[in-house]
N, C-alpha and C positions, 0 to 999 in steps of 0.2 A: 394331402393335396394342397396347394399353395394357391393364393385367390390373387388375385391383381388389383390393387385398390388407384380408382382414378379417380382426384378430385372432380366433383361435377365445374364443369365449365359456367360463367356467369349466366350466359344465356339459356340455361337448362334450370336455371334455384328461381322456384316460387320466388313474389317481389312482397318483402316484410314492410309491415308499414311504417316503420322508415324511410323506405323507397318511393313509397304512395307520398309520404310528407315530403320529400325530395321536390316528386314530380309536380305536386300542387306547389309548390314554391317557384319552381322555377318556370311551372305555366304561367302565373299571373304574373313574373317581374316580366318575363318577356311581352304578354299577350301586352302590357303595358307601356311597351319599346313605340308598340306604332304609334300610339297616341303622341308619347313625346317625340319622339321624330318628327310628326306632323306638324307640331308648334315650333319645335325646331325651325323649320323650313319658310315657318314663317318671315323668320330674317337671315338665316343662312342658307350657304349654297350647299348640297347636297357632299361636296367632297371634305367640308369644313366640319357638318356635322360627324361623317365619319372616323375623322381623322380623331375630334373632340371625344369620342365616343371608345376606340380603343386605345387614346391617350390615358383619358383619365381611366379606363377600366386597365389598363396598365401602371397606374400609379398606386391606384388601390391594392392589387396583390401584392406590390414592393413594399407596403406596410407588414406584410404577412413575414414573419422571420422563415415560415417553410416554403412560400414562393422561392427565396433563394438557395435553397437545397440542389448542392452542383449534380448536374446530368452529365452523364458520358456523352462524348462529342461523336459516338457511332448514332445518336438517338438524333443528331440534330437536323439529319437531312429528313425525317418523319415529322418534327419539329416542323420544321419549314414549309412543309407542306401543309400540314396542320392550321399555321397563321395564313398560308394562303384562301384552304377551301373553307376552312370555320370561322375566318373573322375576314381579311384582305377585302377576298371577294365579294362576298355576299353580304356584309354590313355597308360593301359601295355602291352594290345594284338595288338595296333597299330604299335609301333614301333618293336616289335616282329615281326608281318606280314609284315613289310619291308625290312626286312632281304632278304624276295623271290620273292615280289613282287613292281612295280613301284611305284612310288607318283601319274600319272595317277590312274592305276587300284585301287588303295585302293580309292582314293576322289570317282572314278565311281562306285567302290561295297558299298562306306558311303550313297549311293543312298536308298539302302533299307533300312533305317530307319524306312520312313513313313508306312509300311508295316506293320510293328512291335508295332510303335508307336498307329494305326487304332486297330491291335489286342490286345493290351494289352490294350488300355484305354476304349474299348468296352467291352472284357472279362471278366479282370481282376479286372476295375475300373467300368464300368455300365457305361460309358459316352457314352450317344446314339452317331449314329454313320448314317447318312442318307443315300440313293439311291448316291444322287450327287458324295458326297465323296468317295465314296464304288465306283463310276464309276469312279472319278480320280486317287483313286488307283491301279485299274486294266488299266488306261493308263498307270500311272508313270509304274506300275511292266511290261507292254511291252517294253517301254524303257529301263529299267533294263538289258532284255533279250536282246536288241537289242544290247545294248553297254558291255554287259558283253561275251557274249556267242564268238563272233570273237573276243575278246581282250584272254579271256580265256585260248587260245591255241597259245597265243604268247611265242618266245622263252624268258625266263625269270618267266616267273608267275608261282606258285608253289600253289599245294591246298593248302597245309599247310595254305599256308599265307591267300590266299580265305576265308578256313573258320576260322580263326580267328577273320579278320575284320568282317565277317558276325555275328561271336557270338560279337564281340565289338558292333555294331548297333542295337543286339539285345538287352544287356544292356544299352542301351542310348533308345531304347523304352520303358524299362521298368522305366529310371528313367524321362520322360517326364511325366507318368502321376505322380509322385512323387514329381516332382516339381512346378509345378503349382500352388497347392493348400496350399502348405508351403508357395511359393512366395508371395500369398494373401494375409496368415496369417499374415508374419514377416515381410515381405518384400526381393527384390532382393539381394540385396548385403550382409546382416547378414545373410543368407542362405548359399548364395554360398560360401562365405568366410568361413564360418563354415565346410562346406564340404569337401572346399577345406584342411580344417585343419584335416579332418578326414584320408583324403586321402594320405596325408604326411606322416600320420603316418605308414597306411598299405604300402604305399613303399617302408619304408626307409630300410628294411631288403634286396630289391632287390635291391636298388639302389646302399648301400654300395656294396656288392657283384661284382655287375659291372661297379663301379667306380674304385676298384682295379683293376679290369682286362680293363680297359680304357688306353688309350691313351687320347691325348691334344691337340686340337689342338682352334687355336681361331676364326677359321671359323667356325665351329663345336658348340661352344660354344656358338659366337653369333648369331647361329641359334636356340641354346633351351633357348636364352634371348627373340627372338622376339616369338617364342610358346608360352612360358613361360606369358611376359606377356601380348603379345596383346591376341594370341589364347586359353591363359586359363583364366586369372586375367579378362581383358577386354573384352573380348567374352562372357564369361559366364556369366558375369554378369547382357549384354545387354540382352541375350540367354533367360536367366532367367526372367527381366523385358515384355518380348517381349511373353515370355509362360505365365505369368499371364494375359497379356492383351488379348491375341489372343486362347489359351486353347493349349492341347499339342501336338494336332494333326495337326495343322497349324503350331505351333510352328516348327515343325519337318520338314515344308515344305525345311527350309533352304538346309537341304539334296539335293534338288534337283538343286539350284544351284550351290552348291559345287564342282560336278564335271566340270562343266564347266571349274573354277577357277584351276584346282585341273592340267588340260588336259594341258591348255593353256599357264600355268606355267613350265608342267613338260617337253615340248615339245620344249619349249624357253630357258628354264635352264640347262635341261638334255638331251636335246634332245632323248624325250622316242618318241615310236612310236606309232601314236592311228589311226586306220582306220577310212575311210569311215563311218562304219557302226556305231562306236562310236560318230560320229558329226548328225549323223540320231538319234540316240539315244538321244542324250540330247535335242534335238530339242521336240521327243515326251513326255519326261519325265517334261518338263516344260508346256506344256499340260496338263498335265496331276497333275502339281502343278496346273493351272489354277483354272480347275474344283474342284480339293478337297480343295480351299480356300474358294469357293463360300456356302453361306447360306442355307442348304435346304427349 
């Protein structure tokens, strides 16, 4: 009798620690994006940091001899859409949303990704999705509610700004499952370099725009150098490596330690104010990463 051997799928292999090293790397270079953005903004206008941000983390993979590893041009309309929902969009609606809100509360609302990421790659994509995960989601999302709902009504945070980063995280669910399966194909880095060249492009109309009405300053700026290339160029690349191995909805875990980074930072640097119920909150939200890494 003859057996059928199938490789396991990424989202079905225990995550080696490797993976854990992956994911704590790429939590704190991000959880560390709001902070500099924040300073950022202090002399730039929000389309200028953007632009600044996946320019130079676009310059930095072009350093990498396998960023230039040719893709078949059937992959480039996934491509495309890739540089839209994973870097275009939602690296323009971040710095937007800072406008009204802290570099705390944005890393703490970057929390519901995984949310987003469990619904789209279930819906959208047919990536089964188990009891287990589905029960660590609905910890992470009590955490959410814990650390969002008393920060919400601080003086300072503006809806505005709320739901922007909330549609930002929802296009970074949709490009997790997007990425993954390109990542397999092509590999990490001639992907995301690729995107990131997409993304440049749809910018650059914003960027010029709010580069003229910028200011200069060189604190400001070498804070959309370190975005730029550790949090777009370097992050993503790892981001990306770290989603083919682990699938997108682990991948997404990162979100959950990010605010931690995000709080801890803004608190030391800016002295923003995060209660009580915000340090409960990430406590349950990494819980609740817990369980939605585990195997069903």
């Amino acid at each position: 009798m003859s057996h059928s051997y199938r490789e396991p799928r990424a989202e079905d292999k225990p995550m080696a620690p490797v993976d854990w090293s992956f994911l704590l790397i790429v939590s704190s270079i991000w959880g560390a994006s709001f902070l500099f953005m924040a300073i950022a903004l202090e002399d730039f206008e929000p389309g200028l940091v953007t632009l600044l941000r996946v320019g130079l983390g676009f310059v930095t993979l072009a350093l990498l001899p396998a960023a230039r590893r040719p893709i078949p041009r059937v992959a480039w309309r996934r491509i495309a859409m890739l540089g839209v929902t994973w870097m275009a969009l939602p690296l323009t609606l971040f710095p937007i949303a800072q406008q009204w809100i802290n570099s705390s509360m944005t890393g703490m609302l970057n929390s519901a990704m995984p949310i987003a990421a469990v619904l789209v790659a279930w819906i959208g994509f047919g990536i089964p999705t188990g009891p287990r995960r589905l029960g660590g989601v609905a910890v992470g999302i009590t955490g959410i509610v814990i650390i969002g709902v008393p920060e919400a009504s601080t003086a300072g945070t503006n809806a505005a700004g709320v739901l922007l980063v909330i549609a930002a995280v929802t296009s970074y669910g949709i490009a997790a499952s997007i990425a993954g399966p390109l990542q397999r194909e092509y590999g990490s880095v001639p992907v995301v370099f690729r995107a990131l060249g997409v993304a440049c492009v749809l910018c650059l109309p914003l960027g010029i725009v709010d580069g003229l009405g910028s200011s200069f300053g060189w604190t400001s700026f070498a804070a959309c150098v370190a975005v730029g290339v550790g949090g777009t160029g370097i992050a993503f690349a790892i981001a990306a490596t770290l989603n083919g191995r682990v699938g997108a909805v682990r991948m997404s875990l990162v979100t959950y330690i990010i605010p931690i980074v995000a709080i801890v930072l803004g608190v030391w640097f800016r002295d923003e104010t995060v209660s009580i119920w915000a340090v409960l909150g990430t406590v349950v939200v990494i819980g609740g990463a817990f369980l939605s890494s585990r195997v069903d």
